[in-house]
N, C-alpha and C positions, 0 to 999 in steps of 0.2 A: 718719076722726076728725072730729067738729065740734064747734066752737067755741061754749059755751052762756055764760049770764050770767057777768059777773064784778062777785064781793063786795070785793075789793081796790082800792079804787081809788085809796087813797094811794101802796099802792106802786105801784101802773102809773105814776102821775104822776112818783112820786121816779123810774125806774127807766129812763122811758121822755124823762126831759128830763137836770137836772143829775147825778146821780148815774151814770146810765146812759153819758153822753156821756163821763164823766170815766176809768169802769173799758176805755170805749173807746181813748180817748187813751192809756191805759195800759196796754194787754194786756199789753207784754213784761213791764215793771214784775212785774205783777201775777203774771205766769206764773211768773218768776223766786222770788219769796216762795215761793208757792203750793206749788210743784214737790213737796215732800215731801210734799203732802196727794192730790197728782194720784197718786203712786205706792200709798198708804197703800188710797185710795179703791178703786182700780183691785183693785190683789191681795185687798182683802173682798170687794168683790163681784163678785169676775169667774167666770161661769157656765159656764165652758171653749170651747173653740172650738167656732163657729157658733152662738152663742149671743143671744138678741135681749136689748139691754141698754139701758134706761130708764134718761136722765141730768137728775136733777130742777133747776132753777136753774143753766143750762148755763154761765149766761154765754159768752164769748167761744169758750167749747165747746173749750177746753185738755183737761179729762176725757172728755169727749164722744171726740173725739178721739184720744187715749190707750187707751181700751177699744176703739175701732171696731179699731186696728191689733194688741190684743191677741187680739179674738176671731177676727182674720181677714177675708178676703174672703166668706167662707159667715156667717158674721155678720151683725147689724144694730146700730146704737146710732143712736139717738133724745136729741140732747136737747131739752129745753122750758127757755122764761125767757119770762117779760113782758116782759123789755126789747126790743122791737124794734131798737135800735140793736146790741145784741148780736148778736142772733140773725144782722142784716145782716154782722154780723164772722164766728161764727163759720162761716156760712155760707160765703163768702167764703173763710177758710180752708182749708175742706174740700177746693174747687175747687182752691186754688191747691194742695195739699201731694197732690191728687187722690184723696184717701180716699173712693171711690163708697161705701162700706158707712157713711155717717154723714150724717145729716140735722137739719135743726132745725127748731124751729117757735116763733112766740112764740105764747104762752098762758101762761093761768093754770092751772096744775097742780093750783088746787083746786079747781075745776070744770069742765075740759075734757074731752071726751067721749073718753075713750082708748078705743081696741078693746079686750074683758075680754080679761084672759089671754094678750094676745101676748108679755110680756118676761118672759124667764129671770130677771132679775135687774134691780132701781131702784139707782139709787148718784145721790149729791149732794154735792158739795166745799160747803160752806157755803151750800146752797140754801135749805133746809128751816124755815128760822126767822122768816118774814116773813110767816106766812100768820095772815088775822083771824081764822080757825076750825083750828087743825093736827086737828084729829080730824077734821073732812069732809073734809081736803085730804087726808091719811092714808090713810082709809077710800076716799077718789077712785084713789089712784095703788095702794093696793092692788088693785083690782077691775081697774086694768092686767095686773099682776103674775098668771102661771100658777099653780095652789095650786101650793106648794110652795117658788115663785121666792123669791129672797133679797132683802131690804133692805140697803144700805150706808151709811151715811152718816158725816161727822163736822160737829158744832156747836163752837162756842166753848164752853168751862167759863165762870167768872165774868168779872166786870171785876178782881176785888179777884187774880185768877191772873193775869192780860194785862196785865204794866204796859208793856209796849212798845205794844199796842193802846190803850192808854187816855193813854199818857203827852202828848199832843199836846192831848186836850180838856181834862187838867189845867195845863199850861201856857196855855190860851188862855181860861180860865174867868174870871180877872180881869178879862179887859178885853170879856168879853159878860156880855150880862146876866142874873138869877140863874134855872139852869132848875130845875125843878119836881122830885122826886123820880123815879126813874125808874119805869115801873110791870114788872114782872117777866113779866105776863102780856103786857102788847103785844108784838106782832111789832118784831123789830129784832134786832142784831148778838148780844145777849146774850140773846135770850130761850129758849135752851133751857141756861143756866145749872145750872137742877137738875137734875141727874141723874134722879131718881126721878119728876119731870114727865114726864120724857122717855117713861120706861117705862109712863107714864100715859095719856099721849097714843097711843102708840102699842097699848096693850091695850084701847083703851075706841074705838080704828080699826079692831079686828079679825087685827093683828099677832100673834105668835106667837113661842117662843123667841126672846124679846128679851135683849139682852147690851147694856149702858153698861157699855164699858171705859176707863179714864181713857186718854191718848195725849198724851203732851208729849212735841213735836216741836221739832227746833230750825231754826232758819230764818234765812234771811240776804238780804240784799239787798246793791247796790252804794254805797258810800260817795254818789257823785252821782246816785244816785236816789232817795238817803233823802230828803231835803226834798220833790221832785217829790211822794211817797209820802203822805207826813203831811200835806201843804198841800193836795191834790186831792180824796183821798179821806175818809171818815164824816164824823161832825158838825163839827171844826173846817173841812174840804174847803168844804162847806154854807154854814156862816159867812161863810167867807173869801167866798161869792159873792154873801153879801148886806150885811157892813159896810160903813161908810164907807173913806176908804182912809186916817184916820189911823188908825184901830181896826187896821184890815188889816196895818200897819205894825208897830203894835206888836204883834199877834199872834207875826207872821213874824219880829220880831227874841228872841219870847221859845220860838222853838220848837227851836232850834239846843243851847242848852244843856239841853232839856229830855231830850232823847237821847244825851250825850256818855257816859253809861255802858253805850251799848250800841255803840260805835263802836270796831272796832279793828282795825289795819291792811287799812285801805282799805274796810272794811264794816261794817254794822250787823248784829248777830246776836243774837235773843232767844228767847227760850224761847215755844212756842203751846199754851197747854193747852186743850186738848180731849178734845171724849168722842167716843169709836169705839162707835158703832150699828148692832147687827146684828138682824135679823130675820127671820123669815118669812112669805110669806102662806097 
């Protein structure tokens, strides 16, 4: 496989400096939340054993991971992420837990030269939403894909469904300054919100019995990792690493009560709505 131009260069830069370094620092964190989406992902798209499986936006390679020891040692799983600092994790990983049948690479998944037709089956825990063109990225990771091979993936639904995802940028909105309306088309956390985009994008990439099933999952973290959680990571994370430190202050003093309704004995636990994305090539 080789490595051709890359159209993203915003997200390389988020992905590959603060954003990237932060979802590093915080694998367990992250793993821990996640964990419902790594199982969800896995049984859509798992192609049976020995089966070659494409993991799009690996990060830290938790799914990656997850499917290599599902399919076996006569298996392969592949994941891709821009993030270099990722990739160095989940790479690292692999070695330490000794899974020979899992590998990673950083690239951009919408134009990297994938061999046609090696993987049974793409699957992605929240990868797929960041790209400046999803139909060439689409159409790119299809032409991976064997006919027939399956799509998995799950996105976020709205903001206006995610008030635990969102409850942090609304608590820290007063004390930054006023942003712009958001645009639905850019790549970001919520950009495949509509449903019916979704099936858009992926019919107009050359996909095939496509299925948006709604999926509210419930999920939970540890009491003292909630803060860690909310303060590091998406746009308030960001923030907090470019205010001044009385802004930062008062950020951090107004994030505590913005979550007391998801807190209950000893954990935070909120509802994730999402769409479960099936397909074929």
């Amino acid at each position: 496989m080789e490595q051709s131009s890359q159209p993203n260069l915003q997200q390389a830069a988020l992905w590959n400096d603060g954003s990237g370094k932060a979802w590093v620092d915080l694998q367990p964190v992250l793993d821990e939340v996640l964990a419902p989406f790594e199982r969800l992902v896995v049984d859509a798209g798992y192609p049976g054993e020995g089966g070659a499986v494409l993991d799009i936006g690996c990060g830290a390679g938790a799914t990656t991971l997850a499917m290599a020891r599902r399919v076996g040692k006569s298996g392969r799983c592949v994941g891709v992420d821009i993030s270099e600092p990722l990739v160095a994790l989940a790479t690292a990983r692999a070695q330490a837990e000794r899974t020979a049948n899992a590998e990673f690479v950083a690239a951009d998944a919408q134009t990297y030269a994938f061999e046609p037709g090696r993987f049974d089956a793409v699957v992605s825990r929240f990868g797929v939403m960041f790209f400046d063109d999803p139909v060439a990225a689409f159409a790119n990771i299809r032409r991976a894909a064997r006919p027939g091979g399956r799509l998995a993936f799950v996105a976020w639904r709205s903001p206006a469904e995610n008030d635990f995802m969102t409850a942090a940028a609304r608590a820290a909105a007063p004390f930054l300054p006023p942003a712009p309306p958001p645009d639905p088309n850019a790549p970001g956390q919520f950009a495949f919100a509509d449903g019916a985009k979704v099936s858009r994008i992926l019919e107009a990439s050359g996909w095939s019995s496509i299925e948006v099933e709604r999926a509210d999952v419930r999920c939970e973290t540890s009491e003292d990792n909630l803060m860690t959680y909310v303060t590091r990571l998406g746009p308030v994370g960001a923030a907090l690493r470019e205010v001044d430190r009385a802004t930062a202050e008062k950020i951090m003093a107004s994030l505590p009560p913005a979550f007391a309704g998801f807190r209950k004995d000893g954990a935070a636990r909120f509802n994730a709505a999402c769409w479960l994305v099936k397909a074929l090539a």
